[in-house]
C-alpha positions, 0 to 999 in steps of 0.5 A, a space after each residue: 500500500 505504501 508503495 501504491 501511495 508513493 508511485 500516485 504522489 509521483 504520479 501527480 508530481 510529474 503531472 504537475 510539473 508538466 504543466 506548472 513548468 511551462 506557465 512558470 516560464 511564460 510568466 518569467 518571460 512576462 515580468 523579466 526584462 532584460 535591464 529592468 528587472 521585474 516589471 508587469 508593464 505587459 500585463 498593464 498594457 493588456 486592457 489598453 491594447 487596441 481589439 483586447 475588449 472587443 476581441 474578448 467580447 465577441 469570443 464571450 458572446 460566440 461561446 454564450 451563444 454555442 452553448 446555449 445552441 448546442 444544448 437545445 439541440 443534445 440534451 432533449 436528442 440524447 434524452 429521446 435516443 435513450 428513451 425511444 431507441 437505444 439501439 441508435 446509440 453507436 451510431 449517434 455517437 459515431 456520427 457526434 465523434 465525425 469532428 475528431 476526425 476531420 482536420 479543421 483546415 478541411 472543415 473551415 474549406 467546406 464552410 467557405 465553399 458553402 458560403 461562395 454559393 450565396 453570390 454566385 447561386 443565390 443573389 436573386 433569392 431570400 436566402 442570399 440576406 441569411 448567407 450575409 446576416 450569418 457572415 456579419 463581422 459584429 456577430 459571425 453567427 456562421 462561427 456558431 454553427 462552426 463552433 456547435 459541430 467542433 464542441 459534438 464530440 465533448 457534449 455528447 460525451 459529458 452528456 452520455 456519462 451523465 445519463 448513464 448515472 440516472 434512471 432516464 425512464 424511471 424518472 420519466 414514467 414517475 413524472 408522467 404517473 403523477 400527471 405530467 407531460 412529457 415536456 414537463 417530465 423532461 424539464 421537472 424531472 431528468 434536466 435537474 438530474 443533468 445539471 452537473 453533465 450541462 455544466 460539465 459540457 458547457 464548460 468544454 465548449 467554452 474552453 473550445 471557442 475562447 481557443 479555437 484559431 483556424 476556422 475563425 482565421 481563415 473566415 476573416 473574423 478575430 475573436 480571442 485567439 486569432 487577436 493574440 495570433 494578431 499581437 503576438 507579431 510585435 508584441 511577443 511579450 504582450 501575447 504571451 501575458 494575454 495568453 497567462 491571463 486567459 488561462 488563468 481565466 479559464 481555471 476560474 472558470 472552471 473551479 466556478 462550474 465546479 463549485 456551481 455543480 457541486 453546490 446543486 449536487 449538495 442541494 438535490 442531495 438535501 432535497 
């Protein structure tokens, strides 16, 4: 047993260095000026720094608006496939896991493609003001449906571990016993029992859009990280203080979903 314990501690030790060595680095590399000594000027300049606001809006309001998308359209698809056809499931899953195998550089060239086809095929018909209302750079929707079929793979897996830990049917026909709908069972009854696996999923998709560089590149667009990309040229210093900030932002996130999650957990347990 003492030994288990010692190889876990190493374990975890080297796991920890792998990943608290390189941020070390970043942020010496941030505060050590060559002579002048410890300074933070490049964290300063950060709110100062023309597209950081705007940059960091627009990759905020994308993920916002995935998550909520890509939600609507999992959570009552997995509920249903669990409920009315089971057997559907290697294949839903199959086709939801398709985004880990295509690059994103073939991804991002169909999506041009498909976008080409509103002035060359589409000019004289109503549909050729939704290919131009999709691509408005205040608000790309287009990088939402991008960013909705990237974030499958991780909602479906967040979501597919969550069903597995629930009766969906028992809690289903309990609900429907006492007189509910079915839309009422699903929002009275599984939904609070999935809000660890949303958050779980959300925060996957959040993580994805605040990171995600090609597809918004190559459409023209410069939320978060194509802005970093952007400083990084002249300003290396900068770019890389931006991208300790940004991290840190995510672990706050992410203890935050984790508090939320575990603080519903503990309320649902009560109730």
């Amino acid at each position: 047993m003492a030994r288990l314990n010692l190889w876990r501690w190493g374990v975890l030790a080297c796991t920890g260095l792998y990943f608290l060595v390189p941020l070390a680095a970043s942020v010496v590399f941030t505060v050590d000026v060559p002579k002048q000594g410890i300074t933070f000027d490049a964290y300063t300049r950060i709110f100062s720094t023309g597209g950081f606001g705007s940059s960091l809006l627009l990759s905020l309001e994308l993920a916002t608006a995935t998550i909520a998308l890509v939600l609507l359209l999992m959570v009552p698809a997995m509920v249903a496939l669990r409920l009315g056809a089971p057997r559907l499931r290697p294949v839903v899953e199959v086709v939801c896991s398709l985004p880990l195998v295509v690059p994103p550089i073939a991804f991002v060239a169909g999506i041009g493609t498909v976008l080409k086809w509103g002035p060359d095929h589409l000019s004289r018909t109503p549909l050729f003001q939704t290919f131009v209302a999709i691509q408005n750079p205040s608000f790309p929707f287009v990088l939402v449906l991008a960013y909705v079929v990237m974030a499958l793979p991780f909602v479906y897996r967040a979501l597919d571990a969550g069903l597995r830990a629930i009766d969906v049917r028992t809690l289903v026909e309990a609900a429907r016993s006492c007189g509910a709908s079915r839309a009422q069972a699903l929002l009275g009854a599984v939904l609070p029992n999935l809000r660890g696996a949303a958050l779980n999923a959300s925060f996957l998709t959040l993580a994805l859009v605040l990171g995600e560089f090609t597809v918004a590149q190559l459409l023209g667009f410069q939320p978060f990280a194509v802005w970093i990309v952007n400083v990084s040229g002249s300003q290396a210093q900068l770019s890389v203080a931006v991208s300790v900030l940004s991290l840190l932002v995510t672990w706050a996130l992410l203890l935050s979903l984790a508090g939320v999650g575990g603080r519903t957990r503990t309320a649902s347990s009560r109730g």
